[in-house]
C-alpha positions in Angstrom: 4.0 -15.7 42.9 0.8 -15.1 44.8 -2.7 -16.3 43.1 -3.6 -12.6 42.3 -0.3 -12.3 40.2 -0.7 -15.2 38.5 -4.6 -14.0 37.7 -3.3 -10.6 36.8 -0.4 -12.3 34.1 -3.2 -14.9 32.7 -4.9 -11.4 31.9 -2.5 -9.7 30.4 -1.3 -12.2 28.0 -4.9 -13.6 27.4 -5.3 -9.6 26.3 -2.3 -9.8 24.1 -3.0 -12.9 22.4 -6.5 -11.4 21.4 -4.5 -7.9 20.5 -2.4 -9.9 18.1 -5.1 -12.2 16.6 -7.8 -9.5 15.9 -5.0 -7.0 14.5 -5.1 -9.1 11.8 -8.5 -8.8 10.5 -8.2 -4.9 11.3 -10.2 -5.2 14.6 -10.0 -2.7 17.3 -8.7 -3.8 20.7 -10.3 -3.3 23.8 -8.3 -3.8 26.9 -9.8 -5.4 30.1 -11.8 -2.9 32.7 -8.8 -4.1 35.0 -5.9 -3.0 33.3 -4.3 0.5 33.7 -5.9 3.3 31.6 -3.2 4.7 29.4 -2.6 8.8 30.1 -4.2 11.5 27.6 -0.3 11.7 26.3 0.2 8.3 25.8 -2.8 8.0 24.0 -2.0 11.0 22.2 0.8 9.1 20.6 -0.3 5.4 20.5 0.2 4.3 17.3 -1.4 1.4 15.2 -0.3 -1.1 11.7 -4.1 -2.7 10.8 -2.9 -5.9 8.3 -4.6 -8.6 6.7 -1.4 -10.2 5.5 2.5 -10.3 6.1 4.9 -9.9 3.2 8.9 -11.3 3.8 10.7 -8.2 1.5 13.8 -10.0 2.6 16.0 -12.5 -0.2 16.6 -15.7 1.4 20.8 -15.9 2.1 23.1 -18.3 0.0 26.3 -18.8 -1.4 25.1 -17.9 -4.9 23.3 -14.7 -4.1 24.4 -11.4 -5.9 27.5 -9.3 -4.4 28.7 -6.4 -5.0 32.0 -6.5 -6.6 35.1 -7.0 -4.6 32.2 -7.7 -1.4 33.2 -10.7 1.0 31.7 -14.1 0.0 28.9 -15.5 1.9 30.0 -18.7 3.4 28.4 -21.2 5.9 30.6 -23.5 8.5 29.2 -26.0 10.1 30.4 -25.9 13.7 28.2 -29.1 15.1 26.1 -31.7 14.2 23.6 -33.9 15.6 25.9 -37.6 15.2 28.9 -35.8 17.2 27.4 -33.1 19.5 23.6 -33.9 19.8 23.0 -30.3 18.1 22.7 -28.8 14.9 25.0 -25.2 14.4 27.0 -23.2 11.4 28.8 -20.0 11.7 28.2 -17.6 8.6 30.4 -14.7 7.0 28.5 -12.2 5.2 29.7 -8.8 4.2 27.4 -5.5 6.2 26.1 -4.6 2.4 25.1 -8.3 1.3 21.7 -9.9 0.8 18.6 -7.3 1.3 20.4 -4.5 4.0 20.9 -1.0 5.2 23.2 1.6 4.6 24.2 3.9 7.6 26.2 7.2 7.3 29.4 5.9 8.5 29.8 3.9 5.3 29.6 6.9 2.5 30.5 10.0 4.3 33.7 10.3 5.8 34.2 11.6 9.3 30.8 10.6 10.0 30.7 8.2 13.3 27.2 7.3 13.1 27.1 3.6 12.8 24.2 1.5 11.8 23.4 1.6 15.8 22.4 4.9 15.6 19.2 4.4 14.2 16.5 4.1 16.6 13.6 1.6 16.6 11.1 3.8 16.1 13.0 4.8 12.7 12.4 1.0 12.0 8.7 1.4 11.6 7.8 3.5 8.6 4.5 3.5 6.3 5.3 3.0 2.6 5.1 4.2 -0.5 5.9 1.9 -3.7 6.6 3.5 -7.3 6.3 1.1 -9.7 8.8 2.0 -13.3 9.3 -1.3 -14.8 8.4 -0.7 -18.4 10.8 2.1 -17.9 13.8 0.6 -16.3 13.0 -2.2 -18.8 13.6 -0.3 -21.5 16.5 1.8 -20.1 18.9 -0.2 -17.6 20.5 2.9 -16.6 16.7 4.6 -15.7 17.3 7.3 -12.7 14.0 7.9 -11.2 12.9 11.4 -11.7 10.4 14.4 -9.8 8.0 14.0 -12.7 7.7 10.1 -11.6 6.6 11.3 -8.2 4.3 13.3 -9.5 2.6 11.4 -11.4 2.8 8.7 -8.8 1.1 11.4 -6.9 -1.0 12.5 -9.0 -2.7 8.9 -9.1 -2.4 8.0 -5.3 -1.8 11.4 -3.4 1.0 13.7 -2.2 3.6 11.8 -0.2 3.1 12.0 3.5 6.1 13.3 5.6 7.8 10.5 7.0 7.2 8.0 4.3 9.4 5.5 3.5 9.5 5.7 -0.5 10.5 2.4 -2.9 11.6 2.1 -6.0 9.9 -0.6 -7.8 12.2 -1.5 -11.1 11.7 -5.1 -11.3 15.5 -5.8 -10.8 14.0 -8.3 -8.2 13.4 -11.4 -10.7 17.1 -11.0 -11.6 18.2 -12.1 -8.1 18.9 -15.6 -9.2 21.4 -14.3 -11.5 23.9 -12.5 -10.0 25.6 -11.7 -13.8 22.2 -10.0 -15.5 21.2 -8.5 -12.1 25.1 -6.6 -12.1 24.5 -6.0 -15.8 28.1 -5.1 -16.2 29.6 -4.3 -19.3 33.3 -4.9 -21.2 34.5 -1.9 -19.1 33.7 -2.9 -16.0 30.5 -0.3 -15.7 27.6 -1.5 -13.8 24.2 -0.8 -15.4 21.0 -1.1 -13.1 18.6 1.7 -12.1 18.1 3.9 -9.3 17.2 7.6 -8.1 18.3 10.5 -9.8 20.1 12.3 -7.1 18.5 15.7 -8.1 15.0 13.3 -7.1 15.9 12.5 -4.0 17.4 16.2 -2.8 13.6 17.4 -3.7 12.3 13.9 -1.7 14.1 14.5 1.7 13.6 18.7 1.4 10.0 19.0 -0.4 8.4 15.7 0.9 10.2 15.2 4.2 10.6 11.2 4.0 11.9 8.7 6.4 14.2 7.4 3.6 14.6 4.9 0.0 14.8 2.0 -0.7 15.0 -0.2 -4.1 15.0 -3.8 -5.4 18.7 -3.8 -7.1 21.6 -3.7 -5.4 22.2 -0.1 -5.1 19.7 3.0 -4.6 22.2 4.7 -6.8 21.8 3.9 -10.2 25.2 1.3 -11.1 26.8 4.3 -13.2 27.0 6.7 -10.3 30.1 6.2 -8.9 29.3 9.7 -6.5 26.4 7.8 -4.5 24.1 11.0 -4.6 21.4 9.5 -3.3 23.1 6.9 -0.6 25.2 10.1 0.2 21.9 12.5 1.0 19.6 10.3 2.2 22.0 8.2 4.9 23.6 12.2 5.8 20.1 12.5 6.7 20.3 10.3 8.7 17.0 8.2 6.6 16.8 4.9 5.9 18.7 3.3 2.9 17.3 -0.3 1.5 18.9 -2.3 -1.2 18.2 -5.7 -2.6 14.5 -5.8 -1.5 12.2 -8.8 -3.1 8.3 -9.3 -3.2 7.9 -6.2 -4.1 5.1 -7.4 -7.1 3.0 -8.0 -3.6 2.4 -4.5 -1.9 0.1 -2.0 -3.3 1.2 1.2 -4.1 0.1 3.1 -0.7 -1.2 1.7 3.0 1.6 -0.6 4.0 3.6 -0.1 7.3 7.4 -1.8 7.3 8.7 -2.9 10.3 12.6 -3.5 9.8 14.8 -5.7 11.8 18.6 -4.6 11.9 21.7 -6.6 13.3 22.9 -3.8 15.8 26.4 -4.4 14.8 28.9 -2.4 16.9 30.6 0.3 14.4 28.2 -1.3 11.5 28.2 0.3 7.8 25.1 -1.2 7.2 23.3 -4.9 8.3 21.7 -7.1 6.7 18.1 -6.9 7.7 14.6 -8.6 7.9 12.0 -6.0 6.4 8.3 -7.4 7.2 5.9 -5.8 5.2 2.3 -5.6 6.8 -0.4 -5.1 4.4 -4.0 -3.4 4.7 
């Protein structure tokens, strides 16, 4: 590589290490005079996530997490170790809809090839909205959210923006260490754990035009809808579907930008995910 090259790379990365670093404190970035200026279009549709902190939404994997009834354990294997083979490695089973994941169409809709492949990454990148009905689902296990939620969620913080990602805060999160209370399920085998009211998200994906749900238990159906209303709409859509989300008590309601990071599993009915929440 000539000397100019190697100038020219020292540039660029010098510029993208003070991108990164400056992002953070919700700087603006100015390239160097020698880079390329970017064209009227492209600038047209730059976008940009200003942070001052990064929040993991995802649950850290075990053995002992929660499952879904009749689901695939999670199991661990260690395949190597440092004494025998001078490096540390396990294989892992998991089932697509274990741990905090996504839901693609293929999985609730029959006939419907579109795998969890077919979301493209700028999908993946979605502001966020965060509707907080703890005292409600606290009092009412079975709690569906409703329009008059959103409303008043609007009311307080402003009509949802087309293409936001919309969560449903219940506080099913601090029941992830118990996979019996966060199931709830009763003599009869009925599961009992909030969720959207399916008439709610119809009105979501045709009045408000968002990029999709997403919840902290393990089902953005509520556990006593057997139909999947709102898995069903929302992942026909072709929107984003998020289950078993955590840290949710650490995101305002408005102004934070997800970034999600799916396995791109060949034929996938879901993935688990990472889900990085950056936060104004």
């Amino acid at each position: 590589m000539s000397s100019r090259a190697l100038r020219r790379v020292a540039v660029c990365a010098a510029a993208a290490a003070l991108a990164v670093s400056a992002a953070a404190f919700g700087a603006e970035i100015s390239t160097p005079s020698s880079a390329a200026s970017p064209s009227p279009a492209a600038a047209a549709g730059a976008k940009t996530i200003t942070y001052s902190r990064v929040i993991d939404l995802q649950h850290v994997i075990s053995p002992g997490i929660p499952l879904w009834p009749g689901d695939p354990k999670v199991v661990f294997k260690t395949v190597a170790t440092m004494k025998k083979d001078g490096y540390y490695l396990r294989s892992f089973t998991i089932g697509e809809h274990s741990a905090t994941h996504m839901n693609a169409p293929n999985s609730f809709i029959a006939g419907d090839k579109r795998s969890i492949t077919s979301y493209s990454p700028e999908q993946l990148v979605v502001p966020a909205a965060v509707i907080d009905v703890r005292v409600k689902c606290a009092a009412d296990p079975d709690y569906q959210l409703s329009r008059q939620d959103v409303l008043d969620w609007e009311a307080a913080h402003g009509q949802l923006a087309p293409g936001t990602f919309v969560i449903m805060y219940t506080g099913w999160q601090d029941k992830w260490s118990d996979p019996k209370a966060f199931f709830n399920i009763d003599g009869k085998g009925n599961l009992h754990f909030p969720g959207f009211a399916g008439d709610t998200t119809k009105w979501l994906l045709s009045d408000r035009q968002i990029a999709g749900v997403g919840i902290d238990t393990h089902g953005v159906d509520p556990g006593l809808d057997t139909s999947y209303a709102t898995n069903t709409q929302a992942t026909g859509a072709h929107k984003i579907v998020i289950e078993c989300l955590g840290n949710l008590d650490q995101l305002p309601a408005t102004g934070t930008t997800l970034v999600l990071g799916i396995l791109r599993l060949k034929n996938g009915s879901g993935t688990p995910l990472s889900v990085m929440a950056f936060v104004p």
